[in-house]
mmCIF file as Biopython writes it, N, C-alpha, C and O atoms, coordinates in Angstrom:
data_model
#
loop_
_atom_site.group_PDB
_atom_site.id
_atom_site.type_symbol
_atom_site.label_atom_id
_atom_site.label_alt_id
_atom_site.label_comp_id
_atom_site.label_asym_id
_atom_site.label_entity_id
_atom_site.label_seq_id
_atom_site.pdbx_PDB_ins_code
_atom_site.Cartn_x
_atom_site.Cartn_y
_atom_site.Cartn_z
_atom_site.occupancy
_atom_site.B_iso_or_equiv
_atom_site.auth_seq_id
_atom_site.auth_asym_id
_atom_site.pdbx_PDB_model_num
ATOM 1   N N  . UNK A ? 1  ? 5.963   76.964 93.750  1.0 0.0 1  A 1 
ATOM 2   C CA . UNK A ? 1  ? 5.546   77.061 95.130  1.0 0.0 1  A 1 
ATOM 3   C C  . UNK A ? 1  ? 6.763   77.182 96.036  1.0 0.0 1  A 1 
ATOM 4   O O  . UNK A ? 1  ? 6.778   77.798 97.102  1.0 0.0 1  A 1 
ATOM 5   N N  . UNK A ? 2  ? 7.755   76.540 95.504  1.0 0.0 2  A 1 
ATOM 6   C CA . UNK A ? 2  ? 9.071   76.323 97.131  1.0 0.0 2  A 1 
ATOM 7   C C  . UNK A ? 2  ? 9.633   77.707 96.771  1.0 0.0 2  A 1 
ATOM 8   O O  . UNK A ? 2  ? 10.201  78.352 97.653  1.0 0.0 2  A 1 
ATOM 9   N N  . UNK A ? 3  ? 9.461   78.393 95.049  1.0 0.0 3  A 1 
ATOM 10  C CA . UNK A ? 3  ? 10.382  79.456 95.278  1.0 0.0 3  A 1 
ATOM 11  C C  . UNK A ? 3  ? 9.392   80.660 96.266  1.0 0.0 3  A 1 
ATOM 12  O O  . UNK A ? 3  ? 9.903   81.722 96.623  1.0 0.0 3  A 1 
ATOM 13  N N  . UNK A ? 4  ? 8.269   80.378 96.537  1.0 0.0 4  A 1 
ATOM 14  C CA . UNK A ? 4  ? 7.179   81.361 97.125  1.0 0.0 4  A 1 
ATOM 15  C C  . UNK A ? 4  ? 7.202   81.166 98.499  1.0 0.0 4  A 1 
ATOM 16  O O  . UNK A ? 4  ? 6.756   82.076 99.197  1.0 0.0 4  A 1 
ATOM 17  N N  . UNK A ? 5  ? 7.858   79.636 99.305  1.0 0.0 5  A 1 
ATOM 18  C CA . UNK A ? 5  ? 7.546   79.179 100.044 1.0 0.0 5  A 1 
ATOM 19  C C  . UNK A ? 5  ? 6.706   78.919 100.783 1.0 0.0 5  A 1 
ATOM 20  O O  . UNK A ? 5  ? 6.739   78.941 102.013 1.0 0.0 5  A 1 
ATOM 21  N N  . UNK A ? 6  ? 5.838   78.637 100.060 1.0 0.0 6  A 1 
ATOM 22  C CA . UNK A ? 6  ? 4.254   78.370 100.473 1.0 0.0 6  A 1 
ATOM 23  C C  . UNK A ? 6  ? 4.236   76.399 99.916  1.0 0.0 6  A 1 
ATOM 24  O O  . UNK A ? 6  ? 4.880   75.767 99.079  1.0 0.0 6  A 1 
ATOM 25  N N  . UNK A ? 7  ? 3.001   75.979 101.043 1.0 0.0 7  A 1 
ATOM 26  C CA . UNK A ? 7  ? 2.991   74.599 101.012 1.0 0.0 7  A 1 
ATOM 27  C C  . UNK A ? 7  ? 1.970   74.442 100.079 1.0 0.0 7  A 1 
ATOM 28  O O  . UNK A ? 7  ? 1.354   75.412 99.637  1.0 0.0 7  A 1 
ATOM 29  N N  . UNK A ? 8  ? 1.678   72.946 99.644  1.0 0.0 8  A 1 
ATOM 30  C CA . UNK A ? 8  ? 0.290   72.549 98.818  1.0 0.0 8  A 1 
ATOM 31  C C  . UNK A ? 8  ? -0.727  72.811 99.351  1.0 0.0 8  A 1 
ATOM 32  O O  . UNK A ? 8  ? -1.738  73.142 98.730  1.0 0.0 8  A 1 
ATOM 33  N N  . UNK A ? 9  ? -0.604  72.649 101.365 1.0 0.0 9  A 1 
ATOM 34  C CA . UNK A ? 9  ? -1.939  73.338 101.548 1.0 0.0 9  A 1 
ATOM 35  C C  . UNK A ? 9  ? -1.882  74.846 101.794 1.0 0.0 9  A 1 
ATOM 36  O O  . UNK A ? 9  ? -2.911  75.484 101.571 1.0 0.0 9  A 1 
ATOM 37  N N  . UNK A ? 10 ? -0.990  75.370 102.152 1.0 0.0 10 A 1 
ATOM 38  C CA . UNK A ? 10 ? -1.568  76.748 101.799 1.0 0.0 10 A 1 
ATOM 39  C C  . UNK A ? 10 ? -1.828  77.235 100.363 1.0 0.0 10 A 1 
ATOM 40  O O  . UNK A ? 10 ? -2.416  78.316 100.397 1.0 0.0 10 A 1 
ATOM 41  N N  . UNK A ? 11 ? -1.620  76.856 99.272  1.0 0.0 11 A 1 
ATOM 42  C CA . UNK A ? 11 ? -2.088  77.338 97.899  1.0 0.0 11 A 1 
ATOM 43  C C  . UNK A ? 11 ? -3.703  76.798 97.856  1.0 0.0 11 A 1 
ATOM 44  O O  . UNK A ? 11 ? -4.678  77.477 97.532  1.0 0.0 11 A 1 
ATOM 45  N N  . UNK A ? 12 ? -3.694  75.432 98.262  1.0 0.0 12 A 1 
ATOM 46  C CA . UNK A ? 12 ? -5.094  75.410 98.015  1.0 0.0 12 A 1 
ATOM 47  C C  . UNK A ? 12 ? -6.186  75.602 98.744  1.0 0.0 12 A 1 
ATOM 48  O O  . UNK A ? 12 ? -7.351  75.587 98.345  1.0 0.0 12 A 1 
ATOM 49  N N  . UNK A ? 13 ? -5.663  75.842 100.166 1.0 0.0 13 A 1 
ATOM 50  C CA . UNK A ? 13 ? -5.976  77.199 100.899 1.0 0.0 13 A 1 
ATOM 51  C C  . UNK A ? 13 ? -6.581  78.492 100.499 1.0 0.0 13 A 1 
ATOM 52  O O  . UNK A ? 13 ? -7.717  78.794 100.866 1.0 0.0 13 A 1 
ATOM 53  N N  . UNK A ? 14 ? -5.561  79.570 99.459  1.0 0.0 14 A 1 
ATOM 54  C CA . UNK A ? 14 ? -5.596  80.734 98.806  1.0 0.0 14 A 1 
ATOM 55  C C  . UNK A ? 14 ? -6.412  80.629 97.779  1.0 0.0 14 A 1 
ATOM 56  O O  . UNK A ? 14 ? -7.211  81.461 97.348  1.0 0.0 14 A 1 
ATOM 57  N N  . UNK A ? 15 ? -6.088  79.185 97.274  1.0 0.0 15 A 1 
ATOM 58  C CA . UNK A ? 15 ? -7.049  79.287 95.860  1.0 0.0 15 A 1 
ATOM 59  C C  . UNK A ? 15 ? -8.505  78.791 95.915  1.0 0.0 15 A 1 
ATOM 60  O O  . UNK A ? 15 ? -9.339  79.129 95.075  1.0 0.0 15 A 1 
ATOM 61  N N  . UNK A ? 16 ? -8.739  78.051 96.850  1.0 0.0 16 A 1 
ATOM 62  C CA . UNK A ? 16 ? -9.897  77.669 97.631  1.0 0.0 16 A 1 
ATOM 63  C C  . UNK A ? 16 ? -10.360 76.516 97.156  1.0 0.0 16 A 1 
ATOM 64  O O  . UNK A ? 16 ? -11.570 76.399 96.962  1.0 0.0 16 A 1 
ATOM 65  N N  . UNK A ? 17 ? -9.648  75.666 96.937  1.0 0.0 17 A 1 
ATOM 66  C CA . UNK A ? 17 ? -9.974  74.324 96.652  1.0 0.0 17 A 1 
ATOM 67  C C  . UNK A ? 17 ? -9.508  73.287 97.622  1.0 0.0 17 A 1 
ATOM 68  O O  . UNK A ? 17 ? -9.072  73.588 98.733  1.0 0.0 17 A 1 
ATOM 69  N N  . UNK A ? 18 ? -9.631  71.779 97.081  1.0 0.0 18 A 1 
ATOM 70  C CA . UNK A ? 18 ? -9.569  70.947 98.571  1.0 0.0 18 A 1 
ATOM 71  C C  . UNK A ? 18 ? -7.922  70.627 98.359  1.0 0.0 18 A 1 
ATOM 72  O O  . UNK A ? 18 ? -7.291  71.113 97.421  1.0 0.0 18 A 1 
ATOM 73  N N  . UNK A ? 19 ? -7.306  69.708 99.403  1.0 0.0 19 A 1 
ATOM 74  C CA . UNK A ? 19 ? -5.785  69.344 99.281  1.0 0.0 19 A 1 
ATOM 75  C C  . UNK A ? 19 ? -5.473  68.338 98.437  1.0 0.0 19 A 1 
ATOM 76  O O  . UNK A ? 19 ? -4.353  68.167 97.956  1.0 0.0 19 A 1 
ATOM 77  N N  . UNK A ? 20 ? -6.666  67.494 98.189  1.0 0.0 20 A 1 
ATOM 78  C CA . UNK A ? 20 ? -6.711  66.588 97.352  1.0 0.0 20 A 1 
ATOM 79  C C  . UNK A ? 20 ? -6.544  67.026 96.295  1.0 0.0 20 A 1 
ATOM 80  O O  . UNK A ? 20 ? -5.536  66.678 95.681  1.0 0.0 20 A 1 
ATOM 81  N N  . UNK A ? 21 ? -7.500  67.975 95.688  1.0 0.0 21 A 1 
ATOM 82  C CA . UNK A ? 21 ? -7.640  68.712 94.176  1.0 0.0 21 A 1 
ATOM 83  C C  . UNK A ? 21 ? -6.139  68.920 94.032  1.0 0.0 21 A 1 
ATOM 84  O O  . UNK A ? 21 ? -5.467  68.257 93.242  1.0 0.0 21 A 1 
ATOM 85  N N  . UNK A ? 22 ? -5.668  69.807 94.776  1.0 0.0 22 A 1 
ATOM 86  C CA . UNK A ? 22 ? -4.546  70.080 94.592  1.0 0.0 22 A 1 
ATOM 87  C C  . UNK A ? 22 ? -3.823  69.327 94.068  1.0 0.0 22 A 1 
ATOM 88  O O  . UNK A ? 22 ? -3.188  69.454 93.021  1.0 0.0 22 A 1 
ATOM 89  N N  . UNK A ? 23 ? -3.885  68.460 94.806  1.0 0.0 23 A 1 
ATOM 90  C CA . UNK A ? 23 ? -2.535  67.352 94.854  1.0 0.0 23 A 1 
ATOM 91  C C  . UNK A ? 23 ? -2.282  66.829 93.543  1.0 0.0 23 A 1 
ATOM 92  O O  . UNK A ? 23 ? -1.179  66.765 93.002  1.0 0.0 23 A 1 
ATOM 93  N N  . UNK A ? 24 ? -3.635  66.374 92.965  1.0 0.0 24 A 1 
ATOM 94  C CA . UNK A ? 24 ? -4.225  65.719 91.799  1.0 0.0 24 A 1 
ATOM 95  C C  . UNK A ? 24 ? -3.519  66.864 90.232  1.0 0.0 24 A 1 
ATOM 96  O O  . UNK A ? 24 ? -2.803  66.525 89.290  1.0 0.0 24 A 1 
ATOM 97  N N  . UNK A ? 25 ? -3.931  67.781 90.464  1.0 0.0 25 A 1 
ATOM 98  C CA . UNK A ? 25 ? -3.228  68.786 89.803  1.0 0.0 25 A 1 
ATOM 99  C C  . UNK A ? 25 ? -1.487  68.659 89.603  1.0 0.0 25 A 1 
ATOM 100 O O  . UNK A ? 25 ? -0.695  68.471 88.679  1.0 0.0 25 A 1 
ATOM 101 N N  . UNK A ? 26 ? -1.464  68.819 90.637  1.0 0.0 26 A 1 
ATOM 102 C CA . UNK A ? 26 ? -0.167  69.144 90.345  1.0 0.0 26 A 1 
ATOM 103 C C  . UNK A ? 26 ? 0.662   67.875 89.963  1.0 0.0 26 A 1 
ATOM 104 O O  . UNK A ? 26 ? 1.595   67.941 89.162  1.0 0.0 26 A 1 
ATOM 105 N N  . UNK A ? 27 ? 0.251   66.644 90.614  1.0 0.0 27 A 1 
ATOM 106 C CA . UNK A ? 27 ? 0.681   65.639 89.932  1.0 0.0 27 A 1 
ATOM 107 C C  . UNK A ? 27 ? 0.280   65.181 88.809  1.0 0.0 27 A 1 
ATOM 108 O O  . UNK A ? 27 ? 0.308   64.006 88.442  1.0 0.0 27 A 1 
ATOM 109 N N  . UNK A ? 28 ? -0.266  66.491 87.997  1.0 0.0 28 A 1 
ATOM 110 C CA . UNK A ? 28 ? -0.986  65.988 86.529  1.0 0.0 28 A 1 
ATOM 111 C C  . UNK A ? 28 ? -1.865  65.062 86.706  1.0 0.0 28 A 1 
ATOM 112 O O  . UNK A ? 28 ? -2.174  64.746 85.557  1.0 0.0 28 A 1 
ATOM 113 N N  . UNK A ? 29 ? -2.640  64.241 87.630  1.0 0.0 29 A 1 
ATOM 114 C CA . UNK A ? 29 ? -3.501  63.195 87.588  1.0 0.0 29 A 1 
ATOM 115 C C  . UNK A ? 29 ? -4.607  63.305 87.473  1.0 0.0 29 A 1 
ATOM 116 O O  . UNK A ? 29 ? -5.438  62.466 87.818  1.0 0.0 29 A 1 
ATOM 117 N N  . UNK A ? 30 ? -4.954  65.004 86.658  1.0 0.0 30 A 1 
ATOM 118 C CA . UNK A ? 30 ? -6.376  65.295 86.106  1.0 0.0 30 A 1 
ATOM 119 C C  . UNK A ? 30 ? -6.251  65.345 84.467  1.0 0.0 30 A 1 
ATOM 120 O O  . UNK A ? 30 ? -5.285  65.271 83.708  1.0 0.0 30 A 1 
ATOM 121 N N  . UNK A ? 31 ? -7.956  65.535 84.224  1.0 0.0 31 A 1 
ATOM 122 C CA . UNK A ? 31 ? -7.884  65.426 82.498  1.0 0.0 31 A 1 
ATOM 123 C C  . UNK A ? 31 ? -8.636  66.951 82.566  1.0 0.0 31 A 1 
ATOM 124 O O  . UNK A ? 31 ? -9.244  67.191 81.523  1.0 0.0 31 A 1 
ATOM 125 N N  . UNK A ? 32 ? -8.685  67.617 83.198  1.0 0.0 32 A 1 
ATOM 126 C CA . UNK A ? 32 ? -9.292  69.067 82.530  1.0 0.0 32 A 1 
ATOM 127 C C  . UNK A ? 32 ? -8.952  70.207 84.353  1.0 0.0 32 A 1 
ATOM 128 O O  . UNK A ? 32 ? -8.684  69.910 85.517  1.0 0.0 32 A 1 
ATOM 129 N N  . UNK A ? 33 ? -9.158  71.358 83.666  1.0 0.0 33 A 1 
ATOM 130 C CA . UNK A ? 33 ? -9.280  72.263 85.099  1.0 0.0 33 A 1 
ATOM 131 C C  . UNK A ? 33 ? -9.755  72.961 84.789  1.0 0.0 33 A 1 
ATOM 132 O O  . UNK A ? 33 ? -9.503  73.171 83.602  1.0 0.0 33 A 1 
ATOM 133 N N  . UNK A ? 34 ? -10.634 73.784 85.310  1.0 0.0 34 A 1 
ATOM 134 C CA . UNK A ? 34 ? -11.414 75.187 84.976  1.0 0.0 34 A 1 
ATOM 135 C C  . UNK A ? 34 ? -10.377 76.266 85.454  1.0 0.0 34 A 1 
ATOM 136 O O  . UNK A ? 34 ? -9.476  76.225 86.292  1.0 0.0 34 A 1 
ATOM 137 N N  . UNK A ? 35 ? -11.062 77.721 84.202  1.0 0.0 35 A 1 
ATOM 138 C CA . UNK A ? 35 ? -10.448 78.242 83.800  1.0 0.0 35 A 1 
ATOM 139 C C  . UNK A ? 35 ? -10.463 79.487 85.046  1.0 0.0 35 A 1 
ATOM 140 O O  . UNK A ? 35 ? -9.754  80.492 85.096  1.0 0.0 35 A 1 
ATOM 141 N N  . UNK A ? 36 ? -11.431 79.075 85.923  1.0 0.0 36 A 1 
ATOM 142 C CA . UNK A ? 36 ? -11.464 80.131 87.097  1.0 0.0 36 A 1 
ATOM 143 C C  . UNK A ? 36 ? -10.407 79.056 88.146  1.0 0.0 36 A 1 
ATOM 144 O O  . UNK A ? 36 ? -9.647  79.832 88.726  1.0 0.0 36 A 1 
ATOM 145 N N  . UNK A ? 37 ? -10.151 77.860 88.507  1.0 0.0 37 A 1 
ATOM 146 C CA . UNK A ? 37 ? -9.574  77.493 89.365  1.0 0.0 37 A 1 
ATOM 147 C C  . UNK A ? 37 ? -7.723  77.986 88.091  1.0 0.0 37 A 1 
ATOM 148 O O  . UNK A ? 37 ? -7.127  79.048 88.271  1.0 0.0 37 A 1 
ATOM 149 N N  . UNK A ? 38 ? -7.525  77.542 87.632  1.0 0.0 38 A 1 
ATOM 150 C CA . UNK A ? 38 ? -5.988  78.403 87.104  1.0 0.0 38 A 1 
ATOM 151 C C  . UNK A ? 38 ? -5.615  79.333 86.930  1.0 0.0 38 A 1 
ATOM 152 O O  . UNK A ? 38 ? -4.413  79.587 86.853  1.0 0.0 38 A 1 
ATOM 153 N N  . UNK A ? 39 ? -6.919  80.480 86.763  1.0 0.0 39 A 1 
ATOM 154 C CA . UNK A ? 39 ? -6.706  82.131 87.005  1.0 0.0 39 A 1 
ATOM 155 C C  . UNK A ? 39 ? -6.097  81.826 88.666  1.0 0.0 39 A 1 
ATOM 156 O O  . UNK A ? 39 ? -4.957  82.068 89.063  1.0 0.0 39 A 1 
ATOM 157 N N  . UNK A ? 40 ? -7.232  81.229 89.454  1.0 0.0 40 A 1 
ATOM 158 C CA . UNK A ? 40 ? -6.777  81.649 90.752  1.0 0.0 40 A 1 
ATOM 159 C C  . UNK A ? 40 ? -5.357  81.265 91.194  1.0 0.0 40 A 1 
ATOM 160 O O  . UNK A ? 40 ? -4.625  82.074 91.764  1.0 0.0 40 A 1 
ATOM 161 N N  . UNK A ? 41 ? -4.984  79.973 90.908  1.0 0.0 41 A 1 
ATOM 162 C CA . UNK A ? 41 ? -3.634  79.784 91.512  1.0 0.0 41 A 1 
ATOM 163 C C  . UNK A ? 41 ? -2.660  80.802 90.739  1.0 0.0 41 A 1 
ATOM 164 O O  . UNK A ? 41 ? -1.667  81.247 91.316  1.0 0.0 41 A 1 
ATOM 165 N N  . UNK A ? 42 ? -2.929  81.107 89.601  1.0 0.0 42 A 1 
ATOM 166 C CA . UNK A ? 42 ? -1.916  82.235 88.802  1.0 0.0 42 A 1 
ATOM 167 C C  . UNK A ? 42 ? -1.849  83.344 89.490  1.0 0.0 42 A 1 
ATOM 168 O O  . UNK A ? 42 ? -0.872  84.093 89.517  1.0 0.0 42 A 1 
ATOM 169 N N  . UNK A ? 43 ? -2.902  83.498 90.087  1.0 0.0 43 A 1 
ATOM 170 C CA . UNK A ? 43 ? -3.029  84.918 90.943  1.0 0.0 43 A 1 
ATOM 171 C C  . UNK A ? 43 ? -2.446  84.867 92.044  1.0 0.0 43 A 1 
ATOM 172 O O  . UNK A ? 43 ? -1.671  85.752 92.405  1.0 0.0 43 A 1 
ATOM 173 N N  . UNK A ? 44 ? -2.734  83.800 92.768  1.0 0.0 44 A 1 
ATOM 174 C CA . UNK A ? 44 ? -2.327  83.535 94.077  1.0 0.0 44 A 1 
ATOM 175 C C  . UNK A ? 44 ? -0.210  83.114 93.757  1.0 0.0 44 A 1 
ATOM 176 O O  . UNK A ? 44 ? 0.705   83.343 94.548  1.0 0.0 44 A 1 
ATOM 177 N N  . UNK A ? 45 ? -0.162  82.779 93.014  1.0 0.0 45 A 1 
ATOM 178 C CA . UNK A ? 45 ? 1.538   82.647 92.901  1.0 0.0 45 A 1 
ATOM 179 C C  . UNK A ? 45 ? 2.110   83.481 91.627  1.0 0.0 45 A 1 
ATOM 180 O O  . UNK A ? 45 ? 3.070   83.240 90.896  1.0 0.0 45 A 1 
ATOM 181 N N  . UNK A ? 46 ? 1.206   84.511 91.629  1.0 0.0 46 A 1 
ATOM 182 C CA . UNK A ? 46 ? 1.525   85.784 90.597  1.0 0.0 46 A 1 
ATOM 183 C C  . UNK A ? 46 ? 2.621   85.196 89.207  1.0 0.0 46 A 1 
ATOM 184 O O  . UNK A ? 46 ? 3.842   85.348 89.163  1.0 0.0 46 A 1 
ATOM 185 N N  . UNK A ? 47 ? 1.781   84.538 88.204  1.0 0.0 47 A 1 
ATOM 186 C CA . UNK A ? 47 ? 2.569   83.892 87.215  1.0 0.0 47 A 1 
ATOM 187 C C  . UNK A ? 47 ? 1.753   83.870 86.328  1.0 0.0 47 A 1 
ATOM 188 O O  . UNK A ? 47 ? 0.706   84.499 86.483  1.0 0.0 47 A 1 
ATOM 189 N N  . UNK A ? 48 ? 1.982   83.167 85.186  1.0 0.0 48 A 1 
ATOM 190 C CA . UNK A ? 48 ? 1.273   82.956 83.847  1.0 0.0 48 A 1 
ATOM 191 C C  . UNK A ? 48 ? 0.890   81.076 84.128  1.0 0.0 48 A 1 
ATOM 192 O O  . UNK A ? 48 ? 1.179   80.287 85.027  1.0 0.0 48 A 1 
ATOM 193 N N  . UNK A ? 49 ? -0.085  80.940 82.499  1.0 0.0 49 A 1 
ATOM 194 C CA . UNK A ? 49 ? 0.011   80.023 82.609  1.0 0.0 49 A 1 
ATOM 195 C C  . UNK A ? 49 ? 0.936   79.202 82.630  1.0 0.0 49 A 1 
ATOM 196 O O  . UNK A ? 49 ? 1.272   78.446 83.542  1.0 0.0 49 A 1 
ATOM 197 N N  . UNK A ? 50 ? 1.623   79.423 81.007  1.0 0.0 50 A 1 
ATOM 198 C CA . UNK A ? 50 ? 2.483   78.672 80.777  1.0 0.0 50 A 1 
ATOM 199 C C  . UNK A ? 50 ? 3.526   78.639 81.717  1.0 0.0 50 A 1 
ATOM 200 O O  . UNK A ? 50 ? 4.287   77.762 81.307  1.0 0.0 50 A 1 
ATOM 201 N N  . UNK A ? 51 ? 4.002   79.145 82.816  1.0 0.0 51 A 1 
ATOM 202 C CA . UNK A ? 51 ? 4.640   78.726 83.571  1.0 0.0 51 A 1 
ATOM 203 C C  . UNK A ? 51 ? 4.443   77.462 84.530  1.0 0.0 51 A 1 
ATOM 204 O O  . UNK A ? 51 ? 5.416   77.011 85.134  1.0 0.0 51 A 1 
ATOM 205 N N  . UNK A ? 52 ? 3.273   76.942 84.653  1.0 0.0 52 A 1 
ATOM 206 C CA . UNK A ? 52 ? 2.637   75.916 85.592  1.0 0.0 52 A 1 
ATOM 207 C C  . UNK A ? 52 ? 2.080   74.828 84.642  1.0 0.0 52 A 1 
ATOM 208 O O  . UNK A ? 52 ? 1.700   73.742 85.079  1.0 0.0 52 A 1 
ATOM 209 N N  . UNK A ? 53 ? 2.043   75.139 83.379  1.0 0.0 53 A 1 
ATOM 210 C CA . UNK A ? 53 ? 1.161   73.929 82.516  1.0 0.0 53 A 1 
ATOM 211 C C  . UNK A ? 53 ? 2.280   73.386 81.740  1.0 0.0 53 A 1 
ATOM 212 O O  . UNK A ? 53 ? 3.261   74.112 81.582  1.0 0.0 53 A 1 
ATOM 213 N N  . UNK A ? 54 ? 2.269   72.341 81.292  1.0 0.0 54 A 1 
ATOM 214 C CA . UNK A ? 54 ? 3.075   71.325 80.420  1.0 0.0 54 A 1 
ATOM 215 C C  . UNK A ? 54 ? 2.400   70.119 79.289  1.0 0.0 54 A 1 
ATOM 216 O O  . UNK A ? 54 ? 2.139   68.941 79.534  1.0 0.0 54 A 1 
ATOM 217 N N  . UNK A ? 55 ? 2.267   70.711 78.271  1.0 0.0 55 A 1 
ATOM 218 C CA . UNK A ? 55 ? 1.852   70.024 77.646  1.0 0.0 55 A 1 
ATOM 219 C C  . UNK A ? 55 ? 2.581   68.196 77.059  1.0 0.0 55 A 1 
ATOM 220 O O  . UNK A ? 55 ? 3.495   67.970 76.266  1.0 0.0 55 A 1 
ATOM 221 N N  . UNK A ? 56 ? 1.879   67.405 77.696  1.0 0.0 56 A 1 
ATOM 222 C CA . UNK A ? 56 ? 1.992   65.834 77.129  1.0 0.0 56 A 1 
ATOM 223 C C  . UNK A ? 56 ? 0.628   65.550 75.967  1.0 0.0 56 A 1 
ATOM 224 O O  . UNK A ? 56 ? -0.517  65.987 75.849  1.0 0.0 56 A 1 
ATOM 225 N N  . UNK A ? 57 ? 1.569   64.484 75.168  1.0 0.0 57 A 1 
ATOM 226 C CA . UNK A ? 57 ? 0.833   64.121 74.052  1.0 0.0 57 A 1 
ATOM 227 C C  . UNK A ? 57 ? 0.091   63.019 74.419  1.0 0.0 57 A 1 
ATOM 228 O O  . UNK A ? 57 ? 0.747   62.130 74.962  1.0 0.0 57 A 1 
ATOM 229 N N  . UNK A ? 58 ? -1.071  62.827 74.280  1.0 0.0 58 A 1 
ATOM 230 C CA . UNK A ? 58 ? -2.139  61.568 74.627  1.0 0.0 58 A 1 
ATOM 231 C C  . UNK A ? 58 ? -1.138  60.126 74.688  1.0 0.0 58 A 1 
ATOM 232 O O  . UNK A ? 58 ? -1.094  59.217 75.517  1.0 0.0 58 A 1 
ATOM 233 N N  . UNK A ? 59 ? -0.321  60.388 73.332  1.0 0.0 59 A 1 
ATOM 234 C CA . UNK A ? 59 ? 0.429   58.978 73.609  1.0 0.0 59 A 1 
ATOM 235 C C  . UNK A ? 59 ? 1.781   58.439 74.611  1.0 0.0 59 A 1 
ATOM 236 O O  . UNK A ? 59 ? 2.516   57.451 74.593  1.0 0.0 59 A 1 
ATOM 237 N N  . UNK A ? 60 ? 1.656   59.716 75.511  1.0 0.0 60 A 1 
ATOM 238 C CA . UNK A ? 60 ? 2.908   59.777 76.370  1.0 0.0 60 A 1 
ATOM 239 C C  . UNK A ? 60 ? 2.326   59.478 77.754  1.0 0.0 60 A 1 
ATOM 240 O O  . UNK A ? 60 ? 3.013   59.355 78.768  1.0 0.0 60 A 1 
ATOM 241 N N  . UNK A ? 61 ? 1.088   59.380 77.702  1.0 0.0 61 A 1 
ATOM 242 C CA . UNK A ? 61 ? 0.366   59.515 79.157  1.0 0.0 61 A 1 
ATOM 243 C C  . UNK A ? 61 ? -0.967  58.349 78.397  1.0 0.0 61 A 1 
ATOM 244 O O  . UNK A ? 61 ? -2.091  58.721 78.062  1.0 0.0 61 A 1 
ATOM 245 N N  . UNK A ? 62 ? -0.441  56.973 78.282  1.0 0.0 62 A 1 
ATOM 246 C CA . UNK A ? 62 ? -1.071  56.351 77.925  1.0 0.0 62 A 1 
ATOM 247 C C  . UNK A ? 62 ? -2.479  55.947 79.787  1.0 0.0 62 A 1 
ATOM 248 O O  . UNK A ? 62 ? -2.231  56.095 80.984  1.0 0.0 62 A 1 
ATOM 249 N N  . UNK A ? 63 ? -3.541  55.543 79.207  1.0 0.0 63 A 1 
ATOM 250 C CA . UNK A ? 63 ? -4.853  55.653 79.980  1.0 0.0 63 A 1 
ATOM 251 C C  . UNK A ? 63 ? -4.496  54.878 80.869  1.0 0.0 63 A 1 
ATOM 252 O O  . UNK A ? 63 ? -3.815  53.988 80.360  1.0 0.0 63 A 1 
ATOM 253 N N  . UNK A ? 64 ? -4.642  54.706 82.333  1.0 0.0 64 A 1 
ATOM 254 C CA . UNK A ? 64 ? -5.108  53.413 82.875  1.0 0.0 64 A 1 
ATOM 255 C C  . UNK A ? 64 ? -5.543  52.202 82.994  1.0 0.0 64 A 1 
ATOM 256 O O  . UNK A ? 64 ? -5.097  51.194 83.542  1.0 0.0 64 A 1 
ATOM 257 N N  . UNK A ? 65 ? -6.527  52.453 82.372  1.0 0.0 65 A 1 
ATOM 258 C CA . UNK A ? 65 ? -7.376  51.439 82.047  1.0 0.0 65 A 1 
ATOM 259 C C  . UNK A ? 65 ? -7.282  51.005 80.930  1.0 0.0 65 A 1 
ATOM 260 O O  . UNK A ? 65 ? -8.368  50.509 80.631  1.0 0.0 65 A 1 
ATOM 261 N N  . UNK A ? 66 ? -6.459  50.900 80.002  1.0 0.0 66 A 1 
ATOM 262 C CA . UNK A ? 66 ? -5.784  49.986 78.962  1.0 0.0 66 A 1 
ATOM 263 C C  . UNK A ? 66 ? -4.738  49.300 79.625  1.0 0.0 66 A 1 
ATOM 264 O O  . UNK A ? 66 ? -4.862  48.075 79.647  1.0 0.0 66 A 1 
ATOM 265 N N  . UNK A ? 67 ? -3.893  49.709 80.087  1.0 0.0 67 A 1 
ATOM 266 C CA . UNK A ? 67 ? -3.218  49.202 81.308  1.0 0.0 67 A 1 
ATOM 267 C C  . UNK A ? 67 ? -3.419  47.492 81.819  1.0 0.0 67 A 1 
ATOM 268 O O  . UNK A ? 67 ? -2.720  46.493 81.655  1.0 0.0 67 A 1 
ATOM 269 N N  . UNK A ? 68 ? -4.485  47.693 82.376  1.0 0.0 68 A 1 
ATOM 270 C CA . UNK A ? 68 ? -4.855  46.503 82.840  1.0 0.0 68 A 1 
ATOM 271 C C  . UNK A ? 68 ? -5.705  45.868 82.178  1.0 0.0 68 A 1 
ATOM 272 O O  . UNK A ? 68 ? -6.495  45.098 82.725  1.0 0.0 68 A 1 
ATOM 273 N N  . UNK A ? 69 ? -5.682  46.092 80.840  1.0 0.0 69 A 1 
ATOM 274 C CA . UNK A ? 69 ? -6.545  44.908 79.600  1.0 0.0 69 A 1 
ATOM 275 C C  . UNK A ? 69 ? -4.788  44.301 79.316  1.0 0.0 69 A 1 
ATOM 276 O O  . UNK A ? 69 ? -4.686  43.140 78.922  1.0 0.0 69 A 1 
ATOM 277 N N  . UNK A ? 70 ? -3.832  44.905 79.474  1.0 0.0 70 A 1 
ATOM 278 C CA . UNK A ? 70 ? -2.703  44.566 78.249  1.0 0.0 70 A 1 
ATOM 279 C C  . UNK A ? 70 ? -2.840  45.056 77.301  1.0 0.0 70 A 1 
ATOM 280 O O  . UNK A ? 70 ? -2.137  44.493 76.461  1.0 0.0 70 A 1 
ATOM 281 N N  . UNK A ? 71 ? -3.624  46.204 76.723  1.0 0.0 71 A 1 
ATOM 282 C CA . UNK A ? 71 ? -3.557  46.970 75.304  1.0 0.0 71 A 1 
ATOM 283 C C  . UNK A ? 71 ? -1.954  47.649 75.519  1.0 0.0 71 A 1 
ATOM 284 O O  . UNK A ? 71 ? -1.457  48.349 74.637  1.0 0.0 71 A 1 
#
C-alpha cells in the first residue's frame, strides 16, 4: 500500500469492504478470506497473491483462547 500510496481506507474503499475488515486482514487477525474479497484487493493494488499472503503454521499463531486457560 505505502509503495501505491494509498491509505487502509482508501483500499477498502476500492475493494469495497469495511475499515475494520481491513484492518483485521491485514493485521492477520482473521482465520479465512474469500476468494472474491483477495481477487479484489489484488486488483485494486495490481499484484499477486503471494505477494500479500504469508503463510504461519497453526503452532506459531497459537489461539486465544488457550491463552487464558494457561494451556
Amino acid at each position: 500500500m505505502a509503495d501505491r500510496k494509498m491509505s487502509l481506507n482508501d483500499l477498502a474503499d476500492k475493494v469495497g469492504i469495511t475499515n475494520v475488515n481491513m484492518s483485521r486482514i491485514k493485521t492477520g487477525k482473521i482465520k479465512a478470506i474469500r476468494f472474491s474479497t483477495l481477487n479484489a484487493i489484488c486488483k485494486v493494488l495490481e499484484c499477486e497473491p503471494g505477494d500479500i499472503l504469508k503463510y504461519l503454521d497453526d503452532d506459531d499463531d497459537p489461539d486465544p483462547s488457550e491463552e487464558d486457560e494457561g494451556i
